[in-house]
C-alpha positions in Angstrom: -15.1 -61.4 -88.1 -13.6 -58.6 -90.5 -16.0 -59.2 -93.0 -18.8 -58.7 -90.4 -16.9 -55.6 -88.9 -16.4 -54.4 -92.5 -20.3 -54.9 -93.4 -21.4 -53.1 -90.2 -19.0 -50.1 -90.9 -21.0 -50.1 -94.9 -24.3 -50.0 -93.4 -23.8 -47.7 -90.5 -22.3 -44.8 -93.2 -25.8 -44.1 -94.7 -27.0 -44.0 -91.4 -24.3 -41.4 -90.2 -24.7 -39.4 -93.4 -28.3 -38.9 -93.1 -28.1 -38.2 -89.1 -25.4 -35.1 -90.1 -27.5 -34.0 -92.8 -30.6 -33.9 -90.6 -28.5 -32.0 -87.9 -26.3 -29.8 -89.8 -28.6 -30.0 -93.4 -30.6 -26.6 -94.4 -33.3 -27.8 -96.6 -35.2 -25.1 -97.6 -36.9 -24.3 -100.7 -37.5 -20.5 -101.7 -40.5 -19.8 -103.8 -40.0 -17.5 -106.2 -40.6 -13.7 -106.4 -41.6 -12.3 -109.9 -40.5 -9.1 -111.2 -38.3 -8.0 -107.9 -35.4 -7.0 -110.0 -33.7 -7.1 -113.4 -35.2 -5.5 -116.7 -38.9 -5.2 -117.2 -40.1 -8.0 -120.2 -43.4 -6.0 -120.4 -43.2 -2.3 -122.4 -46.7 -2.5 -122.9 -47.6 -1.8 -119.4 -46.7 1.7 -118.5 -47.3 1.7 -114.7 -45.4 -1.6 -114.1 -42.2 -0.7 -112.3 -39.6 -3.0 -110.7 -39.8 -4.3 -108.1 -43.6 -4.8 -109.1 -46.7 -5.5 -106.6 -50.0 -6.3 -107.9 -52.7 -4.0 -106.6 -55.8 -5.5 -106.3 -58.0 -2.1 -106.2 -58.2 -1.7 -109.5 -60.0 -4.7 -109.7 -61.6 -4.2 -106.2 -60.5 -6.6 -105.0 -60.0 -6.0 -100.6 -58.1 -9.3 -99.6 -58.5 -9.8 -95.6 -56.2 -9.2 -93.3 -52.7 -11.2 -93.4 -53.8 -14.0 -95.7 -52.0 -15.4 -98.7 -54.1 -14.4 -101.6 -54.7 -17.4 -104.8 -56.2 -15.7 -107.4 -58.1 -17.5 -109.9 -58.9 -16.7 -113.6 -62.0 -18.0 -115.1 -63.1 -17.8 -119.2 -65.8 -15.9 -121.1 -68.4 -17.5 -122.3 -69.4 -18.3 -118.7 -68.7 -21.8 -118.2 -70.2 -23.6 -115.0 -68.5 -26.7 -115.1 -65.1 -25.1 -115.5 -65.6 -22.8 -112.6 -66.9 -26.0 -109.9 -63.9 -28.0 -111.2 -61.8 -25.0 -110.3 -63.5 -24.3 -107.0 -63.1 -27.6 -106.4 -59.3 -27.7 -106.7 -59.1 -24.2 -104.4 -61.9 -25.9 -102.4 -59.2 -28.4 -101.7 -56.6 -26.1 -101.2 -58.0 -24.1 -98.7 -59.2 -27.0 -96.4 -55.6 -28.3 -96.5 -54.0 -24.9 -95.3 -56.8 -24.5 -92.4 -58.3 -21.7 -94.1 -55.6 -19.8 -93.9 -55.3 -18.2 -97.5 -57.9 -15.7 -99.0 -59.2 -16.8 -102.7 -59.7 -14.2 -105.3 -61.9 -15.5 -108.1 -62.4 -13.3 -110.6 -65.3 -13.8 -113.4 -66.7 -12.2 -116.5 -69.6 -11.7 -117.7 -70.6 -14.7 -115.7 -74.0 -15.4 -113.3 -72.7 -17.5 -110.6 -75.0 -20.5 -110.3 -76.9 -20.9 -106.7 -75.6 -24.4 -106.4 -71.8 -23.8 -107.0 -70.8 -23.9 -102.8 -72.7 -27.2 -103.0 -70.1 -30.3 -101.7 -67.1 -27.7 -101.1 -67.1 -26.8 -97.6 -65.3 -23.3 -97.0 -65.8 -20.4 -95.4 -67.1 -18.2 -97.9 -65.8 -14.9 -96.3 -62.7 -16.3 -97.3 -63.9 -16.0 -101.1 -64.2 -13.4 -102.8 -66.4 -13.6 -106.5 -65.1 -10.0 -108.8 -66.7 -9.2 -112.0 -63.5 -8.3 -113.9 -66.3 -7.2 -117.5 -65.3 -4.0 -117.5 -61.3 -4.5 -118.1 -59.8 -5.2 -121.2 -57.6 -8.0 -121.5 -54.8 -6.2 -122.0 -55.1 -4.7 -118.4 -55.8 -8.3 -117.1 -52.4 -8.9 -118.8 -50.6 -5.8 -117.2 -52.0 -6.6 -113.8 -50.8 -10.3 -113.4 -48.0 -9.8 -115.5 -49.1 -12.9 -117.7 -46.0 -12.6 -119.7 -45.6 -14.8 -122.3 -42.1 -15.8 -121.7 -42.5 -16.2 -118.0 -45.5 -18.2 -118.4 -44.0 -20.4 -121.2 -40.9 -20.7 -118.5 -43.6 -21.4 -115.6 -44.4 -24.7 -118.0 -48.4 -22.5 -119.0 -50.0 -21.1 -122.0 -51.2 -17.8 -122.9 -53.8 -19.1 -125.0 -56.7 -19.4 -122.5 -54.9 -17.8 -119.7 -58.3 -17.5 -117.7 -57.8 -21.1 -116.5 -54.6 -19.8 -115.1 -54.1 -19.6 -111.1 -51.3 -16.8 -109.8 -50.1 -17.2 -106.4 -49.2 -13.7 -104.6 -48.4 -13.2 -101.0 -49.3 -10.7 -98.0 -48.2 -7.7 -100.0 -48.8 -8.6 -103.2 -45.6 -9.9 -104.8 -46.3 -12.5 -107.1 -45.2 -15.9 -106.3 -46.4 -18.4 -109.1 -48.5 -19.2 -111.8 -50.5 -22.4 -112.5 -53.0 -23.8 -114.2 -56.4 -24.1 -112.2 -57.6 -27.4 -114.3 -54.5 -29.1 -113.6 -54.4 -31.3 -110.4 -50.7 -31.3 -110.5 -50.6 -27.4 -110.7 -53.0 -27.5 -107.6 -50.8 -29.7 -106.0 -47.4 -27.4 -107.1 -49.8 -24.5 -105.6 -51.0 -26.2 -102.4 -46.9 -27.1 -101.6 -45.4 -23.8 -102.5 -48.5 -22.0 -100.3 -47.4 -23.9 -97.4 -43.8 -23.2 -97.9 -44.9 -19.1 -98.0 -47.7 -20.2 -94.9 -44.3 -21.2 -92.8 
């Protein structure tokens, strides 16, 4: 009969331990904000102050309304496949959020193929195509802050860094950086946009 007593008393603590925690427990996870405070990494860009917000008029760029913005980078020479396997990934995005995040795709030099909505179902109000030719890399750089440290940090590359994807919110604060070939980047962005949807 102790043993039995003793077994139930071994079982039932997980039990009461996970009850508390799910009672008393805060589990949250905070998604970062880039370049709120500390010292600047980025002397190159004059107008970049801290805390730093990215605005999207020099490109212009209008996001709608109260959305969370994704913002996609896509490579010179213009390549087709590249851009439906990333449209595909915000494609997926998008429908998993309820359309509840405005996408930012910005292009250069690139004629956007007829066919390239076909099999992603989206409201294309909610997507906005930018022809980014006319700025130099350098400004592309200053903009999104693509930092080489932070984006070494942020487990990326600077070496093609239009396949990266930067995350900012409502007003403009940058949130994250990802890869936009990477399903487990699209997945890292699809998690921390519903933690910032909340």
């Amino acid at each position: 009969m102790k043993k039995f007593v003793f077994l139930l008393f071994i079982l039932a603590i997980p039990a009461l331990v996970f009850v508390f925690l799910r009672i008393f427990g805060d589990n949250t996870f905070e998604v970062n904000r880039f370049y709120q405070e500390g010292v600047f990494e980025m002397t190159e860009c004059e107008n970049a102050l801290i805390p730093y917000t990215v605005d999207f008029q020099i490109i212009n760029a209008f996001p709608q309304g109260e959305k969370k913005i994704v913002t996609a980078f896509y490579t010179a020479p213009c390549r087709p496949g590249d851009l439906k396997s990333k449209l595909y990934h915000l494609g997926r995005i998008y429908e998993s959020l309820d359309g509840k995040i405005h996408v930012l795709i910005l292009t250069h030099d690139c004629e956007i193929p007829a066919n390239i909505w076909d099999d992603i179902s989206v409201n294309k109000n909610d997507f906005q195509i930018v022809d980014i030719s006319d700025k130099s890399m350098s400004e592309l750089n200053c903009l999104f802050m693509l930092n080489e440290g932070k984006l070494i940090q942020e487990g990326l590359s600077k070496q093609d860094p239009f396949h990266l994807m930067v995350l900012t919110d409502a007003e403009g604060i940058i949130r994250g950086y990802y890869d936009g070939l990477s399903t487990k980047d699209t997945d890292r962005l699809l998690l921390e946009s519903r933690i910032l949807l909340k």
